[in-house]
N, C-alpha and C positions, 0 to 999 in steps of 0.2 A: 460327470460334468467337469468339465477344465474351467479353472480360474479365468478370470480376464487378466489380461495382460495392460499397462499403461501402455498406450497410445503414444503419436510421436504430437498429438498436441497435448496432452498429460505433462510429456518428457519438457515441455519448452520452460514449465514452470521451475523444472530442477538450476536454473539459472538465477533464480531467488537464495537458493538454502545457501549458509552461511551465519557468520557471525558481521555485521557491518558495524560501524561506529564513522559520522560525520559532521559536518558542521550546516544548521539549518539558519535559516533568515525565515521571522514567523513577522507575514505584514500584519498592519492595524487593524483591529475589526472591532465587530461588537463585543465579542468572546473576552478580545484583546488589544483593550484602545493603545496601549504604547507599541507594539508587539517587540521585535529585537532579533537578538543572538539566539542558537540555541545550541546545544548537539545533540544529535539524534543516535539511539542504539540498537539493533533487531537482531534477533536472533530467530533465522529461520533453518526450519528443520524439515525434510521429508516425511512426509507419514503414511499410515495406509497403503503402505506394498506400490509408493510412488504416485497413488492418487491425488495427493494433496501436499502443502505445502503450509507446515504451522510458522505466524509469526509471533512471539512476543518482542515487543517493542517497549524504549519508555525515551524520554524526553527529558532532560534535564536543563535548566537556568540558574546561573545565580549561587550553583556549585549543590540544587537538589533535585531529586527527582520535581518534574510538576506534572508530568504528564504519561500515562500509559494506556499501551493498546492491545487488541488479541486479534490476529486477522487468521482465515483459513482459507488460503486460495486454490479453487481446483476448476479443474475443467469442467462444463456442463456437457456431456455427450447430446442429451436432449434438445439442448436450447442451442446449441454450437456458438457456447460463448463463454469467456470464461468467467469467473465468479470471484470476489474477496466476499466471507462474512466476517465483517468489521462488529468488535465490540472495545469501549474504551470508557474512561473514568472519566468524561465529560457528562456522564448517567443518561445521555440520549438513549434509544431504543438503538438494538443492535441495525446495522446499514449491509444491506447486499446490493456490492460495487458490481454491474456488469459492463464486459465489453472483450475486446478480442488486442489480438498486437498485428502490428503493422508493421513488417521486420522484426527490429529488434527494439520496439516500443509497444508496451502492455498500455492500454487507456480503458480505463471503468470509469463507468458515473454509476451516479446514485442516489433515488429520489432522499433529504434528506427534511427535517420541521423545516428549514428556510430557504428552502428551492433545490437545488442538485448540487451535487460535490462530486467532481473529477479527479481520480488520482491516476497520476502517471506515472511512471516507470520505463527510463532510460536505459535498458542494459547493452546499451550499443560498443560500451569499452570496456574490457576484460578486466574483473575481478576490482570492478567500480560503475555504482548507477547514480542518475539523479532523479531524484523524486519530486514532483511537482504535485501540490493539493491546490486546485484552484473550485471558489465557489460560483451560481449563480441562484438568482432567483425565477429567472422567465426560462433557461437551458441556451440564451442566444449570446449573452453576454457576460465572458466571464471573468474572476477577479481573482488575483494572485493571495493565496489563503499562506500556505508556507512552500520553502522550498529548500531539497537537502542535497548536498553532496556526498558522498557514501564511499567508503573503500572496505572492500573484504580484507578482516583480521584473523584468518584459518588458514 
């Protein structure tokens, strides 16, 4: 039997791996009634013979960490869409983001306890993305959760 090979919609995620470090804007919410500055840091890695895409991320304010994440983004062959499974130290139950890209934009949602959470991914300029987390509660109406600007440090 022959191995599979990654796919050229496998290959689209190798546009993620990297080391990024950027500057976030986190709006008010319930989570985070003042919200602010932040900077954002990820370090995503290839895995699985190019199947996947590991992130560790964390979040820093204030000059500490406050916040960190684990995401594994890969293609679904099955489902023909692609997948993040998000876990993070806000202790929620782990989140599987789906959706597909449109170009050179990756958009997931994902049912979440207070309605759905959209994250997006900009990788339309070379070797820098921007990340949008926007929430809703009904799927129709949505509100700007944070937002990052990102430059590859590798």
């Amino acid at each position: 039997m022959q191995m599979p090979r990654p796919t050229e919609a496998n290959k689209k995620l190798e546009r993620l791996v990297g080391h990024w470090t950027g500057n976030e804007s986190i709006a008010p919410s319930p989570i985070d009634p003042q919200g602010g500055p932040a900077t954002g840091r990820a370090h995503n890695r290839a895995a699985l013979d190019g199947f996947a895409v590991i992130q560790d991320y964390e979040q820093e304010r204030d000059g500490k960490v406050s916040f960190r994440g684990h995401g594994v983004f890969r293609f679904d062959a099955m489902q023909n869409d692609y997948v993040m499974h998000w876990f993070d130290s806000f202790g929620f139950p782990p989140s599987d983001y789906r959706g597909q890209f449109h170009g050179d934009v990756l958009t997931l949602i994902a049912n979440i306890p207070m309605g759905q959470s959209r994250a997006t991914f900009d990788l339309s300029t070379p070797n820098k993305y921007v990340f949008k987390m926007d929430v809703s509660q009904d799927g129709q109406t949505w509100h700007p959760f944070m937002q990052g600007h990102y430059t590859r440090k590798d």
